[in-house]
N, C-alpha and C positions, 0 to 999 in steps of 0.2 A: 753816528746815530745818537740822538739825542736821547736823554731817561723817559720823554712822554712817547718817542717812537719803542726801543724798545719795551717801555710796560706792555704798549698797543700789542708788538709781534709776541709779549709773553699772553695775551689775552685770546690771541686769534689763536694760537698752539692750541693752549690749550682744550680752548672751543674745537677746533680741529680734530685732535686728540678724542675727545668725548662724542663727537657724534660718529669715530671711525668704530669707537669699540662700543656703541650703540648699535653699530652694523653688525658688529661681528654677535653681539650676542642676541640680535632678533632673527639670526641663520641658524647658531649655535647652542646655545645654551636657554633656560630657563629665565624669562622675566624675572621672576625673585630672585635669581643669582644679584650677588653685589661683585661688583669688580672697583675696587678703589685705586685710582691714580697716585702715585707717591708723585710727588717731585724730586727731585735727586740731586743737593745741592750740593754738591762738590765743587769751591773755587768760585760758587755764583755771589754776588755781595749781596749783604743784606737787604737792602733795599729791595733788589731785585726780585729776590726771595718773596718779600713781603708783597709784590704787584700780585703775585701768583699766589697768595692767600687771600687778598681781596678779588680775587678771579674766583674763589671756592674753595682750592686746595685744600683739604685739612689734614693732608697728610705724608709729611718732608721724611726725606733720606736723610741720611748722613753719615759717611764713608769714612771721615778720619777725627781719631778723638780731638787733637790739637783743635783742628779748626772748628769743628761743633764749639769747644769748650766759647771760644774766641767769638764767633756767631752770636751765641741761643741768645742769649739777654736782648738782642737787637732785633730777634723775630717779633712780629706781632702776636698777640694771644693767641687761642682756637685751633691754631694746628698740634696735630698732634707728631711726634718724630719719633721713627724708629733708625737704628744705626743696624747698619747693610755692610759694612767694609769686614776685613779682616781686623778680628779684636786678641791683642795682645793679654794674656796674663798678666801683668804688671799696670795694663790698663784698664782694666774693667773693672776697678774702683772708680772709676769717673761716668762709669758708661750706666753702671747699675741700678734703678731705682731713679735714674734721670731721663729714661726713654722709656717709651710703653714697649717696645716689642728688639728682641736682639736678634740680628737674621740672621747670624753669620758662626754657629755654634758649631763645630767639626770633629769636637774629642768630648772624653766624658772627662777628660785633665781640666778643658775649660769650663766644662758644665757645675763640676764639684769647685770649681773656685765662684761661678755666678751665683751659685748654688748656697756659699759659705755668707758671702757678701748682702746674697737677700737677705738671708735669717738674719743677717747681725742688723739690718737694718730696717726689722720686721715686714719686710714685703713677698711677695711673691713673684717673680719675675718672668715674663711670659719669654720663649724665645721660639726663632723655628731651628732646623736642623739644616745646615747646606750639603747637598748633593752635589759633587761633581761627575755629572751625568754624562760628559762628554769626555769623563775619563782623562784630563790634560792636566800635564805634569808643572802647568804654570798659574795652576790656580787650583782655591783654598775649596773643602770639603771633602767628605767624604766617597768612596763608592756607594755604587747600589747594595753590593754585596755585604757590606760592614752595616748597611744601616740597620736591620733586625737588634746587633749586641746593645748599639749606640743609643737607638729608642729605648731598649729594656734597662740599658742602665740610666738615663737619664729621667727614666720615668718615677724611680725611687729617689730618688732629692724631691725632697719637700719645701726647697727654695724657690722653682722652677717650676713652669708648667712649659709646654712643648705644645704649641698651638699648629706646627705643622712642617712643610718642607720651604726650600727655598732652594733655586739654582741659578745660574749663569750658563747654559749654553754657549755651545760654539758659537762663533760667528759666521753667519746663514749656515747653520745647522738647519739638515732633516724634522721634518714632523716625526719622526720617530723618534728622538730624541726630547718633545711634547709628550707624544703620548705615553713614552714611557714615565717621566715624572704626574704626567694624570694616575696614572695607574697605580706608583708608589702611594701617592698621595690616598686617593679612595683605599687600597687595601689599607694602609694604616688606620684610615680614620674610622673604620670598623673595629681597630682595635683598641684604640687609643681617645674617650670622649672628645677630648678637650682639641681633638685636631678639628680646625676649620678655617685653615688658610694654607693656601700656596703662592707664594712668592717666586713670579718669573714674567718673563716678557721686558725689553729695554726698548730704547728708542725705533729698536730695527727690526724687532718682531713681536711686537708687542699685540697687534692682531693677532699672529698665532698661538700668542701665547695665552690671548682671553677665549680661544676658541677649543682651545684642549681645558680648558677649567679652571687657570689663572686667577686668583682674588685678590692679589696686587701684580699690579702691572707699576717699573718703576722708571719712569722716565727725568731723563737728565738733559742734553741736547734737542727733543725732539720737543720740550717748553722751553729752557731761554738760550738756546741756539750752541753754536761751538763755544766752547771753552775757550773768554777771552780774559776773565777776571783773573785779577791776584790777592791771593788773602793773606 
């Protein structure tokens, strides 16, 4: 495939993509709702990247510190990036104050180190909280049950704001496994102002996931296809 064929197939995705969850939200949800497509560029080369910011995108993943570091300077202006992967204590000096939003926060161990990193570097640093909703013993986040202590202590750092949830579902998981993070999601955000994002839906249910109340939806393969790059 040539770079003018695949920018075209990262063009039509995304077009794709955008009038599917067009669908979903003139069945589902509120016209004023915003649902924003992340791109999720893990191992995609820059360039590539950047087709899909001249497509619109203005809003990239980024899953591992190493290769963000390696990346950014080569994306084009306007987008904005949040980092989604699992973040290391030792590494969230590099992550802090360089991405608008941190998805992937699962202890108050890591919260009090984003927490220490903002103030020293006078900002405020937004993140969400990851649920692992699906309860599996191979990926990062918390229970449903833990998240009550995790929000209340998270919510006294004055580093950090806590804009909302974030999870990763089974793969073809139940709507019940939806609705329940809809539900986490609205009961918080009754408690907690500054919630107003949930983080969930990938390439493979990403309809269901803007139809239970999703406000990022993060897609990776379903804009510039299977993972063929090397970084």
């Amino acid at each position: 495939m040539t770079d003018e064929e695949r920018y075209k197939a990262v063009a039509d995705n995304i077009a794709r993509i955008l009038d599917e969850v067009g669908e979903e939200k003139a069945k589902y949800r509120s016209p004023d709702d915003t649902v924003r497509l992340m791109a999720v560029t893990k191992t995609v080369e820059p360039d590539v990247v950047n087709s899909a910011i001249r497509c619109g995108i203005d809003l990239l993943g980024e899953n591992r510190v190493q290769e963000y570091l390696g990346k950014k300077d080569s994306y084009l202006k306007g987008a904005e990036v949040h980092f989604i992967g699992g973040l290391q204590l030792n590494k969230a000096k590099y992550i802090v104050g360089d991405v608008s939003m941190i998805h992937s926060v699962d202890s108050l161990r890591l919260g009090n180190e984003i927490d220490r990193l903002a103030k020293a570097r006078g900002i405020v640093q937004d993140v969400l909280v990851e649920v692992n909703i699906g309860e599996e013993a191979t990926k990062h986040g918390i229970s449903e049950e833990e998240l009550p202590e995790l929000l209340a202590g998270l919510s006294e750092l004055g580093g950090i704001r806590v804009r909302g949830l974030m999870t990763i579902p089974p793969p073809g998981t139940s709507e019940k496994n939806f609705e329940r993070m809809q539900r986490l999601f609205c009961d918080n955000r009754s408690v907690y102002p500054a919630f107003d994002t949930l983080s969930m839906g990938m390439s493979a249910d990403y309809r269901l996931a803007v139809r239970f109340g999703s406000t990022i939806i993060r897609v990776g393969s379903g804009i510039f296809g299977a993972r063929e790059y090397k970084i």
